[in-house]
Structure formats: C-alpha cells, structure tokens
C-alpha positions as CSV (number, residue, x, y, z in Angstrom):
1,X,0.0,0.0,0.0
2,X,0.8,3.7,-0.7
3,X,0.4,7.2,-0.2
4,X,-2.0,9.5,-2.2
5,X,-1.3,13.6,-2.1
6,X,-4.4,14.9,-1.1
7,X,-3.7,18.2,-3.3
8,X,-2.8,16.8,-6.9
9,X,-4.2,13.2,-6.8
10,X,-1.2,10.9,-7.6
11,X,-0.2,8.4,-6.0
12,X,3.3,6.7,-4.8
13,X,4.6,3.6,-2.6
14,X,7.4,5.6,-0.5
15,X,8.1,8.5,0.8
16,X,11.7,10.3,0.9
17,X,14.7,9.8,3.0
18,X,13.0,12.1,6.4
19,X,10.5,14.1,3.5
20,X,6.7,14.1,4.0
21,X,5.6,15.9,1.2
22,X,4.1,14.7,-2.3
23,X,7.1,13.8,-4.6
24,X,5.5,16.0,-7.7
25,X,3.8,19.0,-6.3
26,X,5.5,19.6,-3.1
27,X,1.9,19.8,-0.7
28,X,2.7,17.8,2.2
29,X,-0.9,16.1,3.1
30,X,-0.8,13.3,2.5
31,X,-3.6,9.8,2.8
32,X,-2.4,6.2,3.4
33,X,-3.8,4.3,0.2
34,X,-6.9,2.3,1.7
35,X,-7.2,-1.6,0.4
36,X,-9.0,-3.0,-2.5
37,X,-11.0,-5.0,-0.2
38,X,-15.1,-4.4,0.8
39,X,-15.9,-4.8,3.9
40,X,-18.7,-7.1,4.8
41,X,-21.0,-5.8,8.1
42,X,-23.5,-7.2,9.7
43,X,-26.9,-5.7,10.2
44,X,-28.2,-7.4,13.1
C-alpha cells in the first residue's frame, strides 16, 4: 500500500529519505492508500 497527495491526486509507494511531502507538487498532506478489499457488516 501507498500514499495518495491529497492536493494533486497521484499516488506513490514511498516516501523520501526524512520528506513528507508529495514527490510531484511539493503539498505535504498526505492519505495512506486504503485496500482494495469491501468490507462485509452485519446488520443485526
């Protein structure tokens, strides 16, 4: 799993050596990528 910039959309696996900030526009908010998966929940 990733990280997805929050400003410009794209997203990467790693971040820099001590850098949080997105590795094409600079903004430095940043999302963990969430799974794939749906989650099943139960309605009782």
């Amino acid at each position: 799993m990733g990280y997805v910039c929050l400003h410009c959309g794209k997203k990467f696996k790693e971040l820099g050596h001590g850098f949080i900030r997105c590795q094409y526009c600079g903004y430095r908010v940043l999302a963990k990528e969430r799974a794939p998966i749906a989650r099943e929940i139960s309605t009782n």
